[in-house]
ROPA-258390 format. One record per residue (C-alpha): residue number from 1; residue in three letters; z, y, x negated. Coordinates in steps of 0.25 Angstrom, whole numbers. Each point is the difference from the previous one (the first is absolute). Example, Ala and Ser with C-alpha at 12.3 -4.5 7.8 and 13.67 -1.06 7.14 Angstrom:
REM ROPA-258390
resi=1	resn=ALA	pz=31	py=-18	px=-49;
resi=2	resn=SER	pz=-2	py=14	px=-6;
***
This chain:
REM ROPA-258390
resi=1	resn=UNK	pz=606	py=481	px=-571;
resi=2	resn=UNK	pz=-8	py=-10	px=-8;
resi=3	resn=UNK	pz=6	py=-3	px=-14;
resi=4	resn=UNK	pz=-9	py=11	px=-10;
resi=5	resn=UNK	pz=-9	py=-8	px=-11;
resi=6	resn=UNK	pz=2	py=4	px=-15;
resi=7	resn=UNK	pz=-9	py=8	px=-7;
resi=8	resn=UNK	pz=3	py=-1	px=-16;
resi=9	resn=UNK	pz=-6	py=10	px=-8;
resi=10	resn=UNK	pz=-9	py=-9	px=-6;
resi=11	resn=UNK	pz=-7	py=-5	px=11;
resi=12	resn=UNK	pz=-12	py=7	px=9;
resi=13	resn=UNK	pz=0	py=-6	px=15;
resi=14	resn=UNK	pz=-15	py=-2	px=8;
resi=15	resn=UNK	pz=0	py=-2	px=13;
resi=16	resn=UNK	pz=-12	py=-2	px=8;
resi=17	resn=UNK	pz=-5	py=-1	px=15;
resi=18	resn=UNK	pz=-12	py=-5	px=5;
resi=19	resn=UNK	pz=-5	py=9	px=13;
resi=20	resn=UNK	pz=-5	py=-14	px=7;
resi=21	resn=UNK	pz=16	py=-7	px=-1;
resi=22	resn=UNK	pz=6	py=15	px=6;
resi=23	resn=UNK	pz=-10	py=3	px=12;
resi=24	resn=UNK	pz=8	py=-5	px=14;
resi=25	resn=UNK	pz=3	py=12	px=9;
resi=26	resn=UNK	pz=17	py=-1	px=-3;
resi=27	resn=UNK	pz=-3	py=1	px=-14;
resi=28	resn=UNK	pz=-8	py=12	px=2;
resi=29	resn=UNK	pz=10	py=8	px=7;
resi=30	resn=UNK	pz=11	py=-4	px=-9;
resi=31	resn=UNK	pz=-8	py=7	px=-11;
resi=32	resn=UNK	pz=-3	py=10	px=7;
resi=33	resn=UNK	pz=14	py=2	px=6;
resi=34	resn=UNK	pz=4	py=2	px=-14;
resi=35	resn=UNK	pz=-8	py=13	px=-4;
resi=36	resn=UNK	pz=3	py=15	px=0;
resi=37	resn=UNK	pz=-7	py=9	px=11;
resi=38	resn=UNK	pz=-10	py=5	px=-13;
resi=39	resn=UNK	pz=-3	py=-15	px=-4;
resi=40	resn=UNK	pz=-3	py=-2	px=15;
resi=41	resn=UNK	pz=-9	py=12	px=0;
resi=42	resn=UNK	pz=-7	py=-4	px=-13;
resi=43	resn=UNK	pz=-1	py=-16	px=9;
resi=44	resn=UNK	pz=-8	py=6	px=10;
resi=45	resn=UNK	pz=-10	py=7	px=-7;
resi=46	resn=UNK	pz=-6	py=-12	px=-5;
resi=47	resn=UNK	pz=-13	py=-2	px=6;
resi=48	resn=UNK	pz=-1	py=-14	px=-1;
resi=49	resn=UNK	pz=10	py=-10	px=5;
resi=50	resn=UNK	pz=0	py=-9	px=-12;
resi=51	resn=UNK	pz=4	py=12	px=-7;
resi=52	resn=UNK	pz=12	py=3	px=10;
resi=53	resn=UNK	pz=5	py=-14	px=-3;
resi=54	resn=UNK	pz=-1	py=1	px=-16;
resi=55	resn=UNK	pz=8	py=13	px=2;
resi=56	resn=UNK	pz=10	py=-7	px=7;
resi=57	resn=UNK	pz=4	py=-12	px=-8;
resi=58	resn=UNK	pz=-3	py=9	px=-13;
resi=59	resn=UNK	pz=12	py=9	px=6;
resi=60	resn=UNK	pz=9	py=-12	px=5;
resi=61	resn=UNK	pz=-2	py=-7	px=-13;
resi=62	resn=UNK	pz=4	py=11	px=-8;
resi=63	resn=UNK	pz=13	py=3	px=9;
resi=64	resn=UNK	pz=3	py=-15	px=2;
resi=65	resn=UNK	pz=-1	py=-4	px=-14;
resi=66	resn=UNK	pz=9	py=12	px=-6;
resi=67	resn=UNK	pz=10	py=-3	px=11;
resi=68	resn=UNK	pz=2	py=-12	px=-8;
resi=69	resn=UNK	pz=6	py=7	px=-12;
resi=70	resn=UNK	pz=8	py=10	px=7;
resi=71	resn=UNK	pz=10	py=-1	px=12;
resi=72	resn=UNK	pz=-10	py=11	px=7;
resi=73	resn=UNK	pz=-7	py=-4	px=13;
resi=74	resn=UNK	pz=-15	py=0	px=-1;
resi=75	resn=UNK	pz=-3	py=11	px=11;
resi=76	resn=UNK	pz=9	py=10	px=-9;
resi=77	resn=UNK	pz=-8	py=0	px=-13;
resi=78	resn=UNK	pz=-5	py=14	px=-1;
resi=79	resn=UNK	pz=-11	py=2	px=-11;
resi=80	resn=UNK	pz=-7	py=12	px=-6;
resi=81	resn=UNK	pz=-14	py=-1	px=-10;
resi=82	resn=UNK	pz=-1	py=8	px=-13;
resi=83	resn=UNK	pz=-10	py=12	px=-4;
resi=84	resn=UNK	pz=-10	py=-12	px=-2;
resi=85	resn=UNK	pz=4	py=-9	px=12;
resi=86	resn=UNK	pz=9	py=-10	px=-5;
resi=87	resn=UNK	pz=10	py=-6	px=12;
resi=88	resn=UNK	pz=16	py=1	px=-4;
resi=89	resn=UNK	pz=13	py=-3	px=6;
resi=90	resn=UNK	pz=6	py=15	px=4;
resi=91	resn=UNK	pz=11	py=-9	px=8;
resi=92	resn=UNK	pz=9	py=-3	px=-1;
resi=93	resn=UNK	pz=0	py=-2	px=-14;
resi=94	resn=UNK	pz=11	py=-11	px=-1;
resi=95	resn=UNK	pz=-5	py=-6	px=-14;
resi=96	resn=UNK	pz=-13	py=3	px=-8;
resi=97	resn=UNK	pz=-10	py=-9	px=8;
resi=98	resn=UNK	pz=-14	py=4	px=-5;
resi=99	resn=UNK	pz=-12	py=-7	px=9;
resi=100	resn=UNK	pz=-15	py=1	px=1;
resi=101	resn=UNK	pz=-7	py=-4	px=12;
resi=102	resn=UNK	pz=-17	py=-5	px=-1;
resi=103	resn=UNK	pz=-10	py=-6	px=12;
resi=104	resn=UNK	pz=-12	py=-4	px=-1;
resi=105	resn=UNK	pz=-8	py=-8	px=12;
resi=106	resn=UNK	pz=12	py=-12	px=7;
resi=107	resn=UNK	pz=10	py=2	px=-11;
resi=108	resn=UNK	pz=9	py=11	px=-4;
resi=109	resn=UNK	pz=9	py=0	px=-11;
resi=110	resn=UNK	pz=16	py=6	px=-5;
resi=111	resn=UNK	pz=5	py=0	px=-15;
resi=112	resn=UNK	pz=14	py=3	px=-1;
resi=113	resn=UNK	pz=7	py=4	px=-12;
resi=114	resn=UNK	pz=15	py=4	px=-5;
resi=115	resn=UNK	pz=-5	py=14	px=-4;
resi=116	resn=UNK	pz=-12	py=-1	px=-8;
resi=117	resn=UNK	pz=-14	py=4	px=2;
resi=118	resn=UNK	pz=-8	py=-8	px=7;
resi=119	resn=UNK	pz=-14	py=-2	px=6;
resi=120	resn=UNK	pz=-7	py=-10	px=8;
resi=121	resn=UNK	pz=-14	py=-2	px=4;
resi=122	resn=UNK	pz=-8	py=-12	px=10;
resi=123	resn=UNK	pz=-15	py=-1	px=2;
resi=124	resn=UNK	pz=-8	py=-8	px=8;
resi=125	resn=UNK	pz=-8	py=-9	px=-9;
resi=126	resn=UNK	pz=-8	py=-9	px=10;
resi=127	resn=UNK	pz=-12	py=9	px=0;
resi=128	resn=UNK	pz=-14	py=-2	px=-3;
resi=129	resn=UNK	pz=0	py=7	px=-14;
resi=130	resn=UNK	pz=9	py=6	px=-7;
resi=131	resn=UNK	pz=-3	py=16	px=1;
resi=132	resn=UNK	pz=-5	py=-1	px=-15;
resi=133	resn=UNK	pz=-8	py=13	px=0;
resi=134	resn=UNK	pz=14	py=8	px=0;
resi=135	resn=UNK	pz=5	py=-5	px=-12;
resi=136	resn=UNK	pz=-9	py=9	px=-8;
resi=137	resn=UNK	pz=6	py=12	px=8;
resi=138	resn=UNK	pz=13	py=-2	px=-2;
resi=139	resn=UNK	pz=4	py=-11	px=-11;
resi=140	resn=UNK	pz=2	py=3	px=-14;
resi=141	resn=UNK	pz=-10	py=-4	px=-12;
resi=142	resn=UNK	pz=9	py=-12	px=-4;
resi=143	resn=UNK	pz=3	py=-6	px=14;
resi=144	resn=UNK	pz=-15	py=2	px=2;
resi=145	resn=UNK	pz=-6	py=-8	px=-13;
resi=146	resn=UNK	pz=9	py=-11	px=3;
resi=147	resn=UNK	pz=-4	py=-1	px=14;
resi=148	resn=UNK	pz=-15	py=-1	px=-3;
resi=149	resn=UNK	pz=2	py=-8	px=-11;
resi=150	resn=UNK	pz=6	py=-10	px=11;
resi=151	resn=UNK	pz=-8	py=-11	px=5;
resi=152	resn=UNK	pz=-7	py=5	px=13;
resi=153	resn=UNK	pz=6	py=-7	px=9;
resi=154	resn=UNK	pz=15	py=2	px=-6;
resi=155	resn=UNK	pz=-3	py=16	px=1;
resi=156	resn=UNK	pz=3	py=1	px=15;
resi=157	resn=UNK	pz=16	py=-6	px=-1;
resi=158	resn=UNK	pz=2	py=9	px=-14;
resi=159	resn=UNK	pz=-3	py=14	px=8;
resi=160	resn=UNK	pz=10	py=-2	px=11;
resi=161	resn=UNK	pz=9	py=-3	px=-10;
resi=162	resn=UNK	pz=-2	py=11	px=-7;
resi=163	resn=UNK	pz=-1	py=8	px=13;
resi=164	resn=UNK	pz=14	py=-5	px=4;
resi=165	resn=UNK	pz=6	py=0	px=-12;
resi=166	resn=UNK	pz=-4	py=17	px=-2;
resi=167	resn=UNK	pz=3	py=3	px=14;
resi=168	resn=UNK	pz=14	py=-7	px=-3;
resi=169	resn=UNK	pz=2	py=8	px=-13;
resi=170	resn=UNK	pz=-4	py=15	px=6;
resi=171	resn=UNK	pz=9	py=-4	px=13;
resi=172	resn=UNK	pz=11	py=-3	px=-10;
resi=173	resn=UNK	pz=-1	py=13	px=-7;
resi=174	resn=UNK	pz=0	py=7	px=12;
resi=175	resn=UNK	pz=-12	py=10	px=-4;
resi=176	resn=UNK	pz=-10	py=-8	px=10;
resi=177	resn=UNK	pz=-13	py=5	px=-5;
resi=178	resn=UNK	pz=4	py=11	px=-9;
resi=179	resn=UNK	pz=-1	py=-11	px=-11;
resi=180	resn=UNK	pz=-14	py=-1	px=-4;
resi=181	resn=UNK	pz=-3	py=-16	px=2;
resi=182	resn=UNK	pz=-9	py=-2	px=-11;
resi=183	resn=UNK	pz=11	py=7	px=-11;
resi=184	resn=UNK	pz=7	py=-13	px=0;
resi=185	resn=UNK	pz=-4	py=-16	px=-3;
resi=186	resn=UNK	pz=6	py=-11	px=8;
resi=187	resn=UNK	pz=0	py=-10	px=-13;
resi=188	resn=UNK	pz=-2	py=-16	px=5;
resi=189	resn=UNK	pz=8	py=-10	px=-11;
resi=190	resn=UNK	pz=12	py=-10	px=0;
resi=191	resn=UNK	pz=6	py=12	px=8;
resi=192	resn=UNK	pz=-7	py=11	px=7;
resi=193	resn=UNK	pz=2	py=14	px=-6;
resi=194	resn=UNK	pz=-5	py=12	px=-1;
resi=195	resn=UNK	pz=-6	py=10	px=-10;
resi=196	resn=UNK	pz=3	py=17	px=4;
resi=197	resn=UNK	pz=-7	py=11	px=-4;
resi=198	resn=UNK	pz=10	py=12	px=-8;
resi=199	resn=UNK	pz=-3	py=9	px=12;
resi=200	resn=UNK	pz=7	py=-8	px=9;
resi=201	resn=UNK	pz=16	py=2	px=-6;
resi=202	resn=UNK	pz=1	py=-16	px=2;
resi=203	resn=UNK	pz=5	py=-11	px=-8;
resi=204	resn=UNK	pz=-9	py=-11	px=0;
resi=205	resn=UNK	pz=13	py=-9	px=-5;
resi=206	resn=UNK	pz=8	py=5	px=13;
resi=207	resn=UNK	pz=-8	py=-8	px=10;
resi=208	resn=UNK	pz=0	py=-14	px=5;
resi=209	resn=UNK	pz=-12	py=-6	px=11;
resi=210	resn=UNK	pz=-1	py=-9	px=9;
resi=211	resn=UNK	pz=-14	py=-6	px=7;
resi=212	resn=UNK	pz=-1	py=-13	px=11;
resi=213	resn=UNK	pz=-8	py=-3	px=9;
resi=214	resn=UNK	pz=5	py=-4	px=13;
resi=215	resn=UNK	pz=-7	py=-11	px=10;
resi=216	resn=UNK	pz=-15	py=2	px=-7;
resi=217	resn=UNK	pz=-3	py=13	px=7;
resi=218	resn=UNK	pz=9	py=11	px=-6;
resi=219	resn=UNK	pz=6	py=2	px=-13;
resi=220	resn=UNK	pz=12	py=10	px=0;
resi=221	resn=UNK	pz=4	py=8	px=-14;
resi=222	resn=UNK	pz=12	py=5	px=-5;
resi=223	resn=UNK	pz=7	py=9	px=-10;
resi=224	resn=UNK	pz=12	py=3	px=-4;
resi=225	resn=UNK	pz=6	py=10	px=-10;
resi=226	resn=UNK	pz=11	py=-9	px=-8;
resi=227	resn=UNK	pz=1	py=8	px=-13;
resi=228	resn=UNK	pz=7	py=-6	px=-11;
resi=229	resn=UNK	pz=6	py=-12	px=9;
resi=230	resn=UNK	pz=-4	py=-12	px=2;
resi=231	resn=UNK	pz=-10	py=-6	px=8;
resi=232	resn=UNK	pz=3	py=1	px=14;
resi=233	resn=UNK	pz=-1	py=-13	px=9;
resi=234	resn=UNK	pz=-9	py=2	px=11;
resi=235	resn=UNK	pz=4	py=-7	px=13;
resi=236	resn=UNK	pz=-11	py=-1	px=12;
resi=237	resn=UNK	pz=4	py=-1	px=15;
resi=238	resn=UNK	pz=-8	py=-5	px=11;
resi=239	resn=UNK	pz=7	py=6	px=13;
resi=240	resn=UNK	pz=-2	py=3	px=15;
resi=241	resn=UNK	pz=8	py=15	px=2;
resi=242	resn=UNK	pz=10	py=-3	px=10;
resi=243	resn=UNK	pz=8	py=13	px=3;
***
């Protein structure tokens, strides 16, 4: 077995795969050889066969990349999702590996962490426009003022990172949308940080975020519940899953 990578408590780990670099036929079976009868089912129902593919390697990038940590073959990852949808590990727990997965249009995504809280979000960023019109819906009063009060061609790269950043932080929690999105403020500064509303039980002081863009076209989003430690180092991993 290959020798495991070391996952020190202070770091978060991001993979990422792009769907063009993992779509020859044997890599396709290897994923696909790797799923449980149910994640075969839930394969099939896609319409589309983009979507199948995106499935796939969003599956083997999960299974491969926790089988790095963990003397565990990437077939025998078992996983279950809270009340709220939130994939975990349910086995075998051999050390406490926490993971959040994200796709989004020829890239998906991995975070792993040694047991804390964790989210992770990629958008596809090369559109037309930024959906703009949306922010009023579902941004709060502060993140929306300082939007606007951008120059308008700077507005469009600010709301995916917003975006990101939010989807990251209510992925993290593990309450999906069940946390109002405009009750909390993504705060743009020496450091990224974040102002949270009493109604949310959160400590604003108990977060840490992350934001890059990857090859001009997506920007990915992280973050990490790190409480009253340091700040975590955040190491990036380009990869092709290989089972």
């Amino acid at each position: 077995m290959t020798a495991l990578l070391p996952l020190p408590g202070d770091e978060v780990h991001i993979w990422y795969a792009w769907t063009a670099q993992c779509e020859g036929a044997g890599l396709r079976d290897a994923y696909a050889a790797l799923l449980t009868p149910d994640e075969r089912a839930r394969c099939a129902r896609f319409a589309f066969d983009a979507l199948k593919a995106e499935y796939l390697l969003t599956r083997a990038l999960c299974r491969t990349v926790l089988s790095r940590y963990a003397p565990v073959r990437p077939q025998d990852w078992r996983f279950e999702s809270n009340a709220y949808g939130r994939p975990e590990i349910a086995a075998p727990l051999v050390r406490p590996l926490r993971f959040n997965l994200s796709n989004a249009r020829s890239l998906v995504a991995c975070a792993v962490t040694s047991g804390s809280d964790v989210g992770i979000d990629v958008e596809e960023t090369a559109r037309s426009a930024a959906p703009l019109d949306i922010a009023d819906q579902f941004f709060s009063a502060e993140e929306l003022a300082a939007l606007r009060a951008l120059p308008a061609h700077e507005q469009g790269a600010r709301f995916f990172d917003l975006w990101t950043l939010k989807e990251s932080y209510i992925k993290a929690r593990g309450l999906g949308l069940q946390i109002p999105l405009d009750r909390f403020s993504l705060r743009f500064g020496e450091t990224l940080g974040i102002a949270i509303d009493a109604s949310l039980a959160d400590e604003a002081a108990d977060w840490q975020f992350f934001s890059t863009r990857l090859s001009g076209a997506h920007t990915l989003s992280l973050a990490v519940r790190r409480g009253a430690n340091p700040p975590y180092r955040i190491r990036l991993h380009e990869i092709v899953p290989r089972p």
